[in-house]
C-alpha positions in Angstrom: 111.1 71.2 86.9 108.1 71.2 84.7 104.5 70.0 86.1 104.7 66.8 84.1 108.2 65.8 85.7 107.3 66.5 89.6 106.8 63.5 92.3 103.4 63.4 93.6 104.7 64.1 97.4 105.8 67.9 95.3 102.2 67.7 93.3 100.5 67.8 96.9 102.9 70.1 98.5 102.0 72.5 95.3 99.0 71.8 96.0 98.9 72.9 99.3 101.3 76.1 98.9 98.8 77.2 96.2 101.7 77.2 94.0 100.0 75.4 91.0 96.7 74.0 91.0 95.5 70.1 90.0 94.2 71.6 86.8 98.1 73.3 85.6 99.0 69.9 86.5 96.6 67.8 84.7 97.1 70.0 81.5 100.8 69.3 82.0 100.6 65.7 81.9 98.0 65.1 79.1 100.1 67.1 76.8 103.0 65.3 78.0 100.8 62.0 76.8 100.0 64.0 73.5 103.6 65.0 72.4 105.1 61.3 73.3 102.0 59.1 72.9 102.3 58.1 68.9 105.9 57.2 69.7 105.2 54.6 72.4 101.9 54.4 72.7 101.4 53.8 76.2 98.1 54.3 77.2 94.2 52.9 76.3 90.6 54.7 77.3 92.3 58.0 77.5 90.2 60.4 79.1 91.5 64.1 79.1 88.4 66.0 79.3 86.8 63.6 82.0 90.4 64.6 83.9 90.5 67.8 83.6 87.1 68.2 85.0 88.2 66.3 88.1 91.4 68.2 89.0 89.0 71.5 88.8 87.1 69.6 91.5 89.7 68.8 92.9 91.3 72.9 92.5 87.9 74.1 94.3 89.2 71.3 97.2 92.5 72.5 97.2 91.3 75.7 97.6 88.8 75.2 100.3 91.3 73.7 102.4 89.7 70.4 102.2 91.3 67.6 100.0 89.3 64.8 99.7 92.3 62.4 100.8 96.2 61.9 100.9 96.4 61.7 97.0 94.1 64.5 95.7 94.8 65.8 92.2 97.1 63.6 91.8 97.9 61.9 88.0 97.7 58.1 88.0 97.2 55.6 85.6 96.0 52.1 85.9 97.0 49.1 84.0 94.7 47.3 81.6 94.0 44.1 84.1 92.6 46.0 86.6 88.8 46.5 86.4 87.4 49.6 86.2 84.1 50.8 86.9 81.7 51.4 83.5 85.4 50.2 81.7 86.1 47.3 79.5 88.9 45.3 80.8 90.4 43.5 77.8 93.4 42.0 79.5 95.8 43.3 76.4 94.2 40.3 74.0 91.7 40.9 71.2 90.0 37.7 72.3 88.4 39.3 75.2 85.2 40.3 75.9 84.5 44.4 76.4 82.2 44.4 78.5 81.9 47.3 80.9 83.8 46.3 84.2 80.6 46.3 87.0 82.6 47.9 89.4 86.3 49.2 90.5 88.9 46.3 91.9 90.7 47.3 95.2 93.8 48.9 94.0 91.7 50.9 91.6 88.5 51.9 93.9 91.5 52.7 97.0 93.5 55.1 94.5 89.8 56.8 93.7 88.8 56.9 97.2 92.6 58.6 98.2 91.6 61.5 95.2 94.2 60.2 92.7 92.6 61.0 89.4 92.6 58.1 87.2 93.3 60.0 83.5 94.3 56.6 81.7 94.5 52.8 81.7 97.8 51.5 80.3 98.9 48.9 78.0 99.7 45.0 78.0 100.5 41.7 76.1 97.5 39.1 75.9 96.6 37.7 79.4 99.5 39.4 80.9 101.6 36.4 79.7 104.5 38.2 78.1 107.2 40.5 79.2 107.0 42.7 76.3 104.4 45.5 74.8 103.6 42.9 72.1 99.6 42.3 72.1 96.7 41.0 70.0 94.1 44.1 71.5 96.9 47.1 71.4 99.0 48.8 69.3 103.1 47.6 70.0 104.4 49.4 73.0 107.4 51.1 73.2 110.5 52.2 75.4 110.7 56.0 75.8 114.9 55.2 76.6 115.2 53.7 72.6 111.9 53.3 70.3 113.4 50.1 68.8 112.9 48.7 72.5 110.0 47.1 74.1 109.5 48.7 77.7 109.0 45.5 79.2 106.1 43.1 80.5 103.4 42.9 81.4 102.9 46.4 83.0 103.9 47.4 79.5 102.2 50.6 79.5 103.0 51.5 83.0 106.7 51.6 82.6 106.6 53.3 79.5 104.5 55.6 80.5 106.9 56.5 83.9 109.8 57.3 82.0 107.8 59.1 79.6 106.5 61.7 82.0 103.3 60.9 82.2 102.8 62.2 86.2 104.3 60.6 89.1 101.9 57.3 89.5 101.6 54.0 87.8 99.6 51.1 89.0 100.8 47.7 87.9 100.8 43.9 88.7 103.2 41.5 88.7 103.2 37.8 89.1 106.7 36.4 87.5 108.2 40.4 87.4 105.6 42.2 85.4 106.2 45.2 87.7 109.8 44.8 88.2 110.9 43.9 84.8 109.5 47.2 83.4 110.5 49.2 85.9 114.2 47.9 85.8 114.1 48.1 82.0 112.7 52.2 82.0 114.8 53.2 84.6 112.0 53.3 87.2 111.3 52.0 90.8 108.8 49.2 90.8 107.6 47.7 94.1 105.9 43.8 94.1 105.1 44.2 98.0 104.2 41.2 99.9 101.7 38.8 99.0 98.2 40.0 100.1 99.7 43.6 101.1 97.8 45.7 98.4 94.5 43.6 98.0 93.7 43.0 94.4 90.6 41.1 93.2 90.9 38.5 91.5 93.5 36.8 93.8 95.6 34.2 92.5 99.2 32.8 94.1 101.9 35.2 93.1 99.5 37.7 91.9 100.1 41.6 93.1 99.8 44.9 92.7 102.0 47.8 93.1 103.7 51.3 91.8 106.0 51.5 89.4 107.1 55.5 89.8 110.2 57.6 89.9 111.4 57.4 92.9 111.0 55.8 96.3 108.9 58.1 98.2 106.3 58.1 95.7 106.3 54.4 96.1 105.9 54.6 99.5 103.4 57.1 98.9 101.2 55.2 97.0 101.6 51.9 98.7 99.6 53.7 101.5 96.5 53.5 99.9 96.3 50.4 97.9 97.7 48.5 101.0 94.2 49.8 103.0 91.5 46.6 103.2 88.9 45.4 101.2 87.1 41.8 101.7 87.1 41.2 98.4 90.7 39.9 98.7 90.5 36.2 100.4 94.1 36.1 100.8 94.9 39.6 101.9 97.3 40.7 105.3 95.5 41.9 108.4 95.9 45.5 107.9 98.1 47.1 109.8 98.7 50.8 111.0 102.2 51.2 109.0 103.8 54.1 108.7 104.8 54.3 105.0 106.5 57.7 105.3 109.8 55.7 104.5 113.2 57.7 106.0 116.5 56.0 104.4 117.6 53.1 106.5 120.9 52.9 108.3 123.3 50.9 106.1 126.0 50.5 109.0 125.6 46.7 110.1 123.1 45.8 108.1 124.4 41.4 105.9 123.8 41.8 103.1 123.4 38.8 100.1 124.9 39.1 96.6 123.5 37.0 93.7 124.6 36.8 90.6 123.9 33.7 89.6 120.5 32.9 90.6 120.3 29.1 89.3 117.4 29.2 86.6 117.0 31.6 83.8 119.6 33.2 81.8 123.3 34.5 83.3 123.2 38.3 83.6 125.5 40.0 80.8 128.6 41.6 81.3 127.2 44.9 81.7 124.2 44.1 84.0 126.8 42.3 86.7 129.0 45.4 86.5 126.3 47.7 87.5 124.7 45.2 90.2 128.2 45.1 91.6 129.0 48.4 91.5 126.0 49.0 93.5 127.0 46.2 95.8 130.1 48.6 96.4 127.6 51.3 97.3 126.2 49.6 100.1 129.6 48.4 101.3 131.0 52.0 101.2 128.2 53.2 103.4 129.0 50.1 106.1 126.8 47.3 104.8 128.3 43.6 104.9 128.0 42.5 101.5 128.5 38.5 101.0 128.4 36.5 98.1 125.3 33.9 97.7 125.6 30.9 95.6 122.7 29.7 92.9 119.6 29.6 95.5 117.3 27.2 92.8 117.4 25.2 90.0 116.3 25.1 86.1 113.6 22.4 87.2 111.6 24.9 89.1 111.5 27.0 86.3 110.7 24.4 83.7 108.0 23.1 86.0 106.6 26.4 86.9 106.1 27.1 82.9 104.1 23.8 82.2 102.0 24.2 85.0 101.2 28.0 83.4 101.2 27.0 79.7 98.7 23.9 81.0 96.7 26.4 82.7 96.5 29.0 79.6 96.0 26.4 76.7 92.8 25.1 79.2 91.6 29.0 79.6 92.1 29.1 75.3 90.2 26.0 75.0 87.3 27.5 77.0 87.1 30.7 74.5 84.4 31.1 72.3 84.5 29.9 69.0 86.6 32.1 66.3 88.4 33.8 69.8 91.5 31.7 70.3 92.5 32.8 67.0 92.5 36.4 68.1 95.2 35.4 70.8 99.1 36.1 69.7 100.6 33.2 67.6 103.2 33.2 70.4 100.7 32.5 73.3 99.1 29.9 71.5 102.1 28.5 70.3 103.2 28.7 74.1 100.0 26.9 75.2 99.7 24.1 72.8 102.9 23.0 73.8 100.9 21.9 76.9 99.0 19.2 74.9 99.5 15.7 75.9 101.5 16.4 79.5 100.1 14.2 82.3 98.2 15.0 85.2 101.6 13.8 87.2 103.7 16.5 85.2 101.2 19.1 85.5 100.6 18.8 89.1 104.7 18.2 89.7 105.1 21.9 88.1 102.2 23.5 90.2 104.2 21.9 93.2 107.2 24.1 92.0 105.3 27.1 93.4 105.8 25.7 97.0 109.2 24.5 96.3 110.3 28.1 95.5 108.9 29.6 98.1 110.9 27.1 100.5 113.8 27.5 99.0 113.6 31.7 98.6 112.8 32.1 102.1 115.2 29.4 103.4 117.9 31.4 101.1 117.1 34.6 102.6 116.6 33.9 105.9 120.5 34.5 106.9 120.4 38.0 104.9 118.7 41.6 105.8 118.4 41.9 102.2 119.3 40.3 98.9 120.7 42.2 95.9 120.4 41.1 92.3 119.9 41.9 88.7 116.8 42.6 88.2 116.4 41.0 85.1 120.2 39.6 83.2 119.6 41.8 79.9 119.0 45.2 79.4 115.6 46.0 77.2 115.2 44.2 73.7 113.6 44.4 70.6 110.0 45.8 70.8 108.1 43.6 68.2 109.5 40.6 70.3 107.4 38.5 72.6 110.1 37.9 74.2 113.8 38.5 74.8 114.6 34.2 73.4 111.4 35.1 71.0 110.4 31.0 71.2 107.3 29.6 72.8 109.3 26.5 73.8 111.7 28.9 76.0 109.8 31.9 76.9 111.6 32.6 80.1 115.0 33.1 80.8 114.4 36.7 81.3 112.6 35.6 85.3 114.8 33.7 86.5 115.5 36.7 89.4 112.2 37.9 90.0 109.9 34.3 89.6 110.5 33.1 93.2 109.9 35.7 95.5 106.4 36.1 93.9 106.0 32.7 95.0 107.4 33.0 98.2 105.2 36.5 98.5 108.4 38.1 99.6 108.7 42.2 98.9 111.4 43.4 96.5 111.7 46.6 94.6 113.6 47.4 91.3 115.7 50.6 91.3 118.2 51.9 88.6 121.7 50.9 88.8 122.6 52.6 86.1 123.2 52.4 81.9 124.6 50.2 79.6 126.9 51.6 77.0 123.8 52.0 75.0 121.8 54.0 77.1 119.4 51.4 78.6 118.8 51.4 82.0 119.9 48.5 84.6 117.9 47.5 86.9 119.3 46.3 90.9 116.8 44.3 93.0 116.5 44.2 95.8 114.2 41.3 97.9 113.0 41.5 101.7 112.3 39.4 104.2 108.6 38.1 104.4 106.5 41.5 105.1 109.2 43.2 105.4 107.4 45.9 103.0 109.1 49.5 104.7 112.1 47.9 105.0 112.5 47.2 101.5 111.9 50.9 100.5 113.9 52.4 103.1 116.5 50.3 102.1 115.9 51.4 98.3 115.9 54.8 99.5 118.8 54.3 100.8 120.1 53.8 97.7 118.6 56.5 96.1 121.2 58.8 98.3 124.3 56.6 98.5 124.1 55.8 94.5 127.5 56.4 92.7 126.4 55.2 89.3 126.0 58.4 87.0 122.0 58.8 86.0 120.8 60.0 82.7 118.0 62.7 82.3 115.4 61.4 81.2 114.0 60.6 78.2 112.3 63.3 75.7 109.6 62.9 73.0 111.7 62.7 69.7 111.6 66.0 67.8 
């Protein structure tokens, strides 16, 4: 394999073997970026030279013997929202002030302290709000699988960027399925851990951060670091001594739920409910209990959920200075306006929805080890769309399968299923119980070995 295509746990035991040092890697990866970067332009404050000059810090490290910490020399890249040090951190809208970020936020100052070297931000849609690359600030992202795709929202960048090649680790956040969605949609692993796992600053409820990367281990790999403490984070876990070297989990005995039909949100296609159950099989054929689960919510949840956040964005619009909110994408403020004139009763009935989901996503899951579902119920659509219905008045069906267990702060983890007949990947997930963090992944790595679906190679820069 080439530099650009290894996991970091094969980086660092490069690293170590003196097989290759952080520098040959670091070259490897930026002119990855440079060879696929006009065609899907994932990335924003690209800094090669800064880089390079800390993987030869990292080299001299190396070669004393004496890494810094567990990810040393290792690629990452770091999505728009989260502040930076000396950075602007324009949260993907052209509305937004650039001034430099005072200092890092946890995930990123955990991933500096661990070695990682941070050689890019990535790209997102205005306020995070859209599950597309479509933004007011950057140029339109793209999926590496099919150009005329988007790569999916709103860790646009970061899943573009993982099935591009762009190293082994991609920091992204996720509050309806902003890790997940990409992930599921580039053929990538994507892990929203528990609520208040990985501390993030600012928190809010649903809010976190996590890897989207190539494979499991690497997941697990990185949620070592960003799941260390900082006070910043209010509402983070206690932290806990956990040890994320994640082995596959015994499938033998293990109830498993199947849900197809989630209750809110669009059906999943044909194709997507093929692959899901197919990989249902999977887990069967290796001695799981697999058992059908019935619509756990409702289309009110949904609908409620959405005025309370188009309420909240059209107030955070108002508030912008004059001439900004004009800057913002026609859809967002489209999106928000449609806010005007709901009552306090309406907007405080859909905040409430936040607790109902939770209830009911816990309550759903309680009987099951696991759940398994689509991911998202299309495969990747068009790239200049905000989203897959492209109207403000419906911008959602595409979360119906990820919304809830943001609000019930449960893990889950997207994984690749498979294709449809176009190519596109199809993404399974699958949701924990609360905190339930390494069993998630082991269960996902699990899958990773028991997986009967046919992968693709992935994708190249086009010639």
């Amino acid at each position: 394999m080439k530099l650009h295509e290894l996991s970091a746990t094969a980086l660092l035991e490069g690293y170590r073997r003196r097989a290759f040092s952080p520098v040959e890697a670091m070259r490897a990866v930026i002119a990855r970026v440079e060879a696929f970067e006009p065609h899907i332009r994932a990335t924003y404050l690209l800094a090669p030279e800064r880089a390079l000059a800390e993987a030869e810090a990292s080299a001299a490290r190396w070669a004393q013997g004496r890494p810094i910490g567990p990810l040393d020399g290792v690629p990452v890249t770091i999505k728009d929202n989260i502040a930076t040090c000396g950075e602007p951190k324009p949260l993907g809208a052209a509305s937004t002030d650039l001034s430099p970020a005072p200092e890092d936020a946890p995930p990123a100052a955990r991933l500096r302290e661990a070695g990682a070297i941070p050689f890019s931000k990535t790209t997102m849609p205005d306020y995070g709000m859209l599950s597309s690359g479509l933004s007011s600030f950057h140029p339109l992202a793209r999926n590496p699988w099919d150009l005329s795709k988007g790569p999916g929202g709103s860790s646009a960048g970061a899943g573009a960027a993982g099935a591009a090649g762009y190293g082994p680790l991609h920091l992204g956040t996720d509050i309806g399925g902003s890790i997940r969605l990409p992930a599921g949609w580039c053929g990538l692993v994507g892990l929203k851990p528990s609520a208040g796992r990985a501390p993030i600053d600012p928190p809010y409820p649903g809010r976190a951060a996590g890897p989207i990367t190539r494979s499991v281990d690497d997941a697990a790999l990185m949620m070592a670091t960003l799941s260390l403490p900082d006070a910043r984070d209010y509402t983070s876990l206690p932290p806990e001594r956990l040890d994320w070297r994640v082995a596959p989990a015994p499938l033998k005995g293990l109830r498993i739920g199947l849900c197809l039909n989630i209750g809110c949100g669009a059906a999943p296609t044909a194709e997507v409910r093929d692959a899901v159950v197919h990989a249902a099989r999977d887990f069967e054929g290796a001695g799981a209990t697999v058992e059908p689960v019935g619509r756990l919510f409702s289309q009110d949840l949904l609908d409620g959920l959405d005025l309370f956040w188009r309420t909240r964005t059209k107030i955070d619009l108002d508030a912008l200075a004059p001439g900004a909110r004009e800057k913002v994408l026609p859809f967002i403020r489209a999106w928000a306006d449609s806010a005007a004139g709901a009552s306090g009763e309406a907007v405080f009935a859909g905040f409430s929805r936040m607790q109902e989901f939770a209830q009911k996503a816990v309550a759903a899951t309680l009987p099951y080890d696991f759940l398994l579902t689509p991911t998202a119920p299309i495969t990747a659509f068009w790239a200049e769309l905000a989203s897959p219905s492209d109207d403000p008045l419906n911008p959602f069906p595409h979360i119906g399968f990820t919304v809830a267990f943001n609000m019930s702060g449960q893990p889950a983890i997207s994984i690749n299923a498979g294709f449809d007949a176009g190519g596109l990947p199809i993404g399974l997930q699958i949701v924990g119980r609360r905190f339930d963090d390494l069993g998630v992944l082991r269960i996902a790595r699990a899958y990773e070995e028991i997986r009967s679906a046919p992968m693709r190679p992935w994708p190249e820069p086009p010639r």
